[in-house]
C-alpha positions as CSV (number, residue, x, y, z in Angstrom):
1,X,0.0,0.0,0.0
2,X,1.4,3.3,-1.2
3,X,0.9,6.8,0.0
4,X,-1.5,8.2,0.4
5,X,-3.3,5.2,2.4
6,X,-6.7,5.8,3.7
7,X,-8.3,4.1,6.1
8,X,-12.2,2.7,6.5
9,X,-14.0,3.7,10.0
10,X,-12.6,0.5,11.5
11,X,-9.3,1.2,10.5
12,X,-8.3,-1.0,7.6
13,X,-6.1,0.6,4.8
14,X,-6.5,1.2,1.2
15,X,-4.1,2.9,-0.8
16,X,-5.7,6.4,-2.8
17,X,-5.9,4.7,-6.4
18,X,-7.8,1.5,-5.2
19,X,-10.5,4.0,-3.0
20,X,-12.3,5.5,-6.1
21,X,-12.7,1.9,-6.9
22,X,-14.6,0.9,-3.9
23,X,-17.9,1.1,-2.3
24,X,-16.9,-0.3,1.0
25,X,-14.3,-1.8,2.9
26,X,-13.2,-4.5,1.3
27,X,-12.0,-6.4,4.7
28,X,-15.4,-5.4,6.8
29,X,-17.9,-3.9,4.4
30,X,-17.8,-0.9,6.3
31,X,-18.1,2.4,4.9
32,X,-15.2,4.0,3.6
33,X,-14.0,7.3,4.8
34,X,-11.7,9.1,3.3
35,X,-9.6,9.2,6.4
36,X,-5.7,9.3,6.1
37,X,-3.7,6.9,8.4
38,X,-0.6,9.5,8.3
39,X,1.3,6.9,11.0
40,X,1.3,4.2,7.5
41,X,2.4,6.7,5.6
42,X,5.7,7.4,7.8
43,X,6.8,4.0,8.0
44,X,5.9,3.9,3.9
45,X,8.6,6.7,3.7
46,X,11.3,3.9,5.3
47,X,9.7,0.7,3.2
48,X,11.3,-0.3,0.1
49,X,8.9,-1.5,-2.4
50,X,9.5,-3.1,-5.7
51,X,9.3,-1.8,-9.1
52,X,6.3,-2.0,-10.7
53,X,8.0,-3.7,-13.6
54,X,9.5,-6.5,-12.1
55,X,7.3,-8.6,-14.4
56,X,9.6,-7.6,-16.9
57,X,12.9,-8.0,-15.1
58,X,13.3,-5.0,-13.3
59,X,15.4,-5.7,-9.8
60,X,15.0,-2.6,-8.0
61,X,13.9,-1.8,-4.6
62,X,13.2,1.8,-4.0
63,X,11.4,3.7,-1.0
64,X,8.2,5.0,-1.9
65,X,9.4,9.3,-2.8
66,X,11.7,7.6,-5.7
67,X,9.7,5.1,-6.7
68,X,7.7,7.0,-9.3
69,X,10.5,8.7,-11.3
70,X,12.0,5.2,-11.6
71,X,9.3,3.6,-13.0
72,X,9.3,6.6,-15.9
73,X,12.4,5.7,-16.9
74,X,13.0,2.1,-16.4
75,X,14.9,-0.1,-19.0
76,X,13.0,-2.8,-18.1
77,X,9.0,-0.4,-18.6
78,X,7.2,-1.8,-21.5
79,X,7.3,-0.1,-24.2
80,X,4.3,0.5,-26.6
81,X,4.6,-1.0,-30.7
82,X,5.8,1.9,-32.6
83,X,4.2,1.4,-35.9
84,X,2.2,4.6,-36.9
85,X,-1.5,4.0,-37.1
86,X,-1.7,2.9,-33.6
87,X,-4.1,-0.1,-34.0
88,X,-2.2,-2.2,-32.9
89,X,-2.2,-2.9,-29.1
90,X,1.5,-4.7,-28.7
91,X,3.8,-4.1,-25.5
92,X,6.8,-5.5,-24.0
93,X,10.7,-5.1,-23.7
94,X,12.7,-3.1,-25.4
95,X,14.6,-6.0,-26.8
96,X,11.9,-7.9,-28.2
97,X,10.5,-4.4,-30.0
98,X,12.7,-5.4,-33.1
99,X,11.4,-9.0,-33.1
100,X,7.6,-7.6,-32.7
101,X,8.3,-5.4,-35.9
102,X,9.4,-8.2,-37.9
103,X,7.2,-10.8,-37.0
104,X,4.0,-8.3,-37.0
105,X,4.8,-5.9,-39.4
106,X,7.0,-7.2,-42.0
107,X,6.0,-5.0,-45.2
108,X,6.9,-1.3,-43.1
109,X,10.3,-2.4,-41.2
110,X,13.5,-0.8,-42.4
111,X,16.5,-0.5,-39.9
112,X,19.0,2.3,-39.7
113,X,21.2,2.6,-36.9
114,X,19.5,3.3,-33.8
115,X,16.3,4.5,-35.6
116,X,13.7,2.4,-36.7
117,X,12.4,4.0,-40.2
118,X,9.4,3.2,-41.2
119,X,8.7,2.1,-45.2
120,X,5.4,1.5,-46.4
121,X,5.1,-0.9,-49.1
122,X,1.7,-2.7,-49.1
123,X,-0.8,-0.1,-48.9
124,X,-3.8,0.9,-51.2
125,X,-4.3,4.7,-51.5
């Protein structure tokens, strides 16, 4: 649970994003408050909490005030398919990018360098 963590009128926590989903306390039933346990929060501050892409191989343990700004830039984030038209809903690693582009898009992939330039060959105007 991540700051800020709100507790129901018995005391359990939620964290903030998981409130607006909820109608009630999801360990009593209770009604939710929007009360902030601020003693959580300090010992959040001293916690070390995983990335949240360690699915994808990401070691890190960070406290909670750099946790954000790590997950930005991460090498191991997933990153979105870059071919133009965005209709396609692909993601994963950097590394396998490449691979997804050949595999899923083999009449628009041309590699220079660093760059991926995109070539259109099969389309009907």
């Amino acid at each position: 649970v991540l700051p800020p963590i709100l507790q129901c009128s018995s005391g359990h926590l939620v964290c903030v994003s998981c409130r607006s989903k909820l109608t009630c306390c999801p360990t009593c039933r209770g009604p939710l408050a929007n009360i902030r346990n601020l003693a959580m929060e300090k010992v959040a501050t001293n916690v070390k909490f995983p990335c949240k892409h360690s699915g994808y191989g990401c070691t890190a343990s960070l406290v909670y005030t750099e946790k954000t700004e790590h997950e930005e830039t991460c090498e191991c984030r997933p990153y979105l398919c870059p071919c133009p038209g965005a209709s396609c809903k692909w993601q994963g690693p950097l590394d396998l990018v490449m691979q997804h582009l050949m595999m899923s898009h083999k009449s628009i992939t041309t590699l220079q360098g660093e760059d991926i330039v995109f070539l259109a060959t099969d389309i009907n105007l």
